[in-house]
N, C-alpha and C positions, 0 to 999 in steps of 0.2 A: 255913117256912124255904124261900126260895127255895136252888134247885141247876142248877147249866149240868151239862149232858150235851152233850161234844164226839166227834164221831165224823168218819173221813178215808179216802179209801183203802179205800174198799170191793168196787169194780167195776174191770172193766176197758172198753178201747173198744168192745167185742164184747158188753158184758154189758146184758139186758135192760130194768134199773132201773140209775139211782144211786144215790151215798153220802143225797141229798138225801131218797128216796121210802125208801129203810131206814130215816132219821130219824122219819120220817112214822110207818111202820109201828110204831119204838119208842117213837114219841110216843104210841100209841094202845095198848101194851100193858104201861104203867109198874102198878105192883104198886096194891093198895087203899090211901088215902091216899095218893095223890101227883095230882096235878093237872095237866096240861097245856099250859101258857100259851104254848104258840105255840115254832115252829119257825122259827131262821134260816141263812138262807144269807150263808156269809163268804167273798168272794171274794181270794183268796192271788194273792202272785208270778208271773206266767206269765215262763218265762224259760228257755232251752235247758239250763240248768244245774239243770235240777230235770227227775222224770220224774212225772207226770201222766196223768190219761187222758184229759178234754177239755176241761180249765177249772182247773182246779187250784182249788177250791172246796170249801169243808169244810163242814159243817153243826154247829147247837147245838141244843138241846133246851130254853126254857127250862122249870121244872116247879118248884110248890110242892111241899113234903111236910110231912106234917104233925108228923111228929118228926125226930131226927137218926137215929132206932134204923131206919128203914127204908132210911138208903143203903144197907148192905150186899147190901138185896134188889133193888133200885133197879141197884146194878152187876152183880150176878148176872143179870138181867132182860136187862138190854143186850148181858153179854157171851154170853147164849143167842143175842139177835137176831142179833147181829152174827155168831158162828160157825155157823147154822143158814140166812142166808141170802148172805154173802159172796160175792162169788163167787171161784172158786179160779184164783191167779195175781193176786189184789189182796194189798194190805199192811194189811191193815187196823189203826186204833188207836181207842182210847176213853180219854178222859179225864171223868171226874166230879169236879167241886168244887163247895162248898157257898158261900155266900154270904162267910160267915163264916172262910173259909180261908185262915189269913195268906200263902199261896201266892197269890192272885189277883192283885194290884199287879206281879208279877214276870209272869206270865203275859198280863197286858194289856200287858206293856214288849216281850213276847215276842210276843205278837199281831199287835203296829205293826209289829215288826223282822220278820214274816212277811211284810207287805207290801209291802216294797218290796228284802230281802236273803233271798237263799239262807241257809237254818238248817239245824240239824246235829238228830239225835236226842238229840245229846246234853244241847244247849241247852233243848231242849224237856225233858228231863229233871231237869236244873235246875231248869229253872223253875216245872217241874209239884211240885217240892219231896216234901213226906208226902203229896201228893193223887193222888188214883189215877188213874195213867195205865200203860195196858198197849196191847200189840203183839200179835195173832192170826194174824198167818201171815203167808209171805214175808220181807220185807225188816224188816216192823214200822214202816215207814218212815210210816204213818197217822198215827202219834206224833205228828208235827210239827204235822200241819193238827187232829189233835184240841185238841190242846194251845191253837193259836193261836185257832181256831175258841173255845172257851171265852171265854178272853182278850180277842178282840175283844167277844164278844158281852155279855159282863159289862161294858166299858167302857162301852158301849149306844150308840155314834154311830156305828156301820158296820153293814151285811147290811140283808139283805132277805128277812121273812117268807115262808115258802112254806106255812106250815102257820097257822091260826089257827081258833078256833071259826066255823066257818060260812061261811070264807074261801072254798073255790069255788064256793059256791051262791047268790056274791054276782049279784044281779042286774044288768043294763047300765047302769039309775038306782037310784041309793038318794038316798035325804035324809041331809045331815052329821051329823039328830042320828040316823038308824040306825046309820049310823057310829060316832056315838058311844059309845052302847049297847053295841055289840060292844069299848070300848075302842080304837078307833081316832081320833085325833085329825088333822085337816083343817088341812093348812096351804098357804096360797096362797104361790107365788114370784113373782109380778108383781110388778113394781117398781110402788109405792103401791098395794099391791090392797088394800081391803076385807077383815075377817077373812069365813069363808065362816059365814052365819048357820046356824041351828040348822034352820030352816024350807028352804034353798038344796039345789038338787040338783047328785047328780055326775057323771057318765056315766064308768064305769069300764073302757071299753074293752072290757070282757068278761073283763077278768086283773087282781084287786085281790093287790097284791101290797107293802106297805105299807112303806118305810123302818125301819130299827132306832133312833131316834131318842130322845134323854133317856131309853133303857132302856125303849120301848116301841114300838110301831107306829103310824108317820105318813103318810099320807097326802098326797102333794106333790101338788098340784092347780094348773092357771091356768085362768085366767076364761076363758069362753068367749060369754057373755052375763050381762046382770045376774041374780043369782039360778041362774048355772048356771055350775057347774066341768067341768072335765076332770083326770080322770087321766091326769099325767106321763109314763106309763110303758105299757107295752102287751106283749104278746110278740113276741118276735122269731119272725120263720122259720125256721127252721131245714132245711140239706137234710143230714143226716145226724150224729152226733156229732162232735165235735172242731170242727164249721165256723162257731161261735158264739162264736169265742172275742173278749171285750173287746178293740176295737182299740190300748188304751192299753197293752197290757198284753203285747204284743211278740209272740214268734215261739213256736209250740206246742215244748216242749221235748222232746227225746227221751234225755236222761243222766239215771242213775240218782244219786239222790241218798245 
């Protein structure tokens, strides 16, 4: 049975790790029978009407399990992570739904509406319906982006992998079908490209960090010679937190929500 685990509002601008690398951390310490399929990042509203710390970005968890009887350990597990390494002065929230949770459809309506409108806790409450979603300190105000984080990443056409089996030790070439193996699938954006063959290499900039795509990770690649792709995508530079923010995506906010 697949389960999203959404978590928001962990850190603040001062604090050592983010919401993203706690994710990581609970991706790697979920209870016996549960499995780890990868970590996404969902990027939310930047907007002066919402307070944030440098991206306004939630993370999801996805994870098989192997029964329904281990969520309760599964949310026990996360709300340890989550109050043992928070840091103090964040809001932090968590939401756990199961695949099967007639709450999901309401919380992917709630996802999209994270994307582009300032949301209340309340909404997010709503929408989170019987499915657990709680608030650990502060404001509680993580609610929102856990919630939506879920949400999107259940709908499966938004975020971007940060966590995946063997995802940083990817080398600067791989072949598509190494890629494949790992469950990543290759898809070229070139206007008339070629699919990228199984035999075709990719040079991955050094940061594979793969599309949320049909509810899996994809790899957007352009040609760069025949038999050879690039990866789309690369890391930015960054000269401190908060200075990274999506230029789409407006003015760093400073009101509490």
């Amino acid at each position: 049975m697949r389960i999203y685990i959404g978590l928001d509002d962990t850190d603040t601008i001062d604090a050592p790790f983010g919401t993203g690398k706690l994710a990581r951390w609970l991706s790697a310490a979920l209870p016996d029978g549960c499995r780890c399929q990868g970590v996404v990042r969902q990027q939310l509203l930047v907007s002066p009407e919402i307070a944030y710390t440098s991206h306004n970005s939630a993370a999801c968890i996805l994870a098989d399990v192997a029964a329904a009887a281990l969520l309760p350990a599964v949310i026990d597990q996360a709300v340890r992570t989550i109050v043992d390494n928070a840091v103090p002065g964040s809001d932090p929230g968590l939401c756990v739904v199961t695949e099967s949770d007639p709450a999901l459809p309401g919380l992917m309506a709630f996802g999209r509406a994270c994307t582009h409108r300032v949301c209340t806790r309340s909404q997010a409450t709503a929408a989170a319906g019987a499915a657990h979603l709680s608030g650990h300190g502060g404001t509680d105000d993580g609610i929102i982006g856990a919630a939506a984080a879920v949400g999107l990443t259940a709908e499966g056409w938004l975020g971007r992998y940060i966590e995946l089996d063997g995802l940083r030790d990817t080398p600067a070439e791989v072949s598509v079908a190494q890629l494949r193996t790992r469950g990543i699938r290759v898809m070229a954006v070139d206007r008339d490209a070629p699919a990228p063959a199984p035999e075709d290499r990719v040079l991955t900039n050094g940061w594979l960090r793969p599309m949320h795509m049909a509810r899996g990770p994809v790899l957007l690649v352009g040609c760069e010679a025949p038999g050879l792709w690039r990866n789309l995508h690369a890391k930015k530079r960054k000269h401190g937190r908060g200075l990274d923010t999506p230029q789409c995506a407006g003015a760093v906010k400073t009101a509490a929500r």
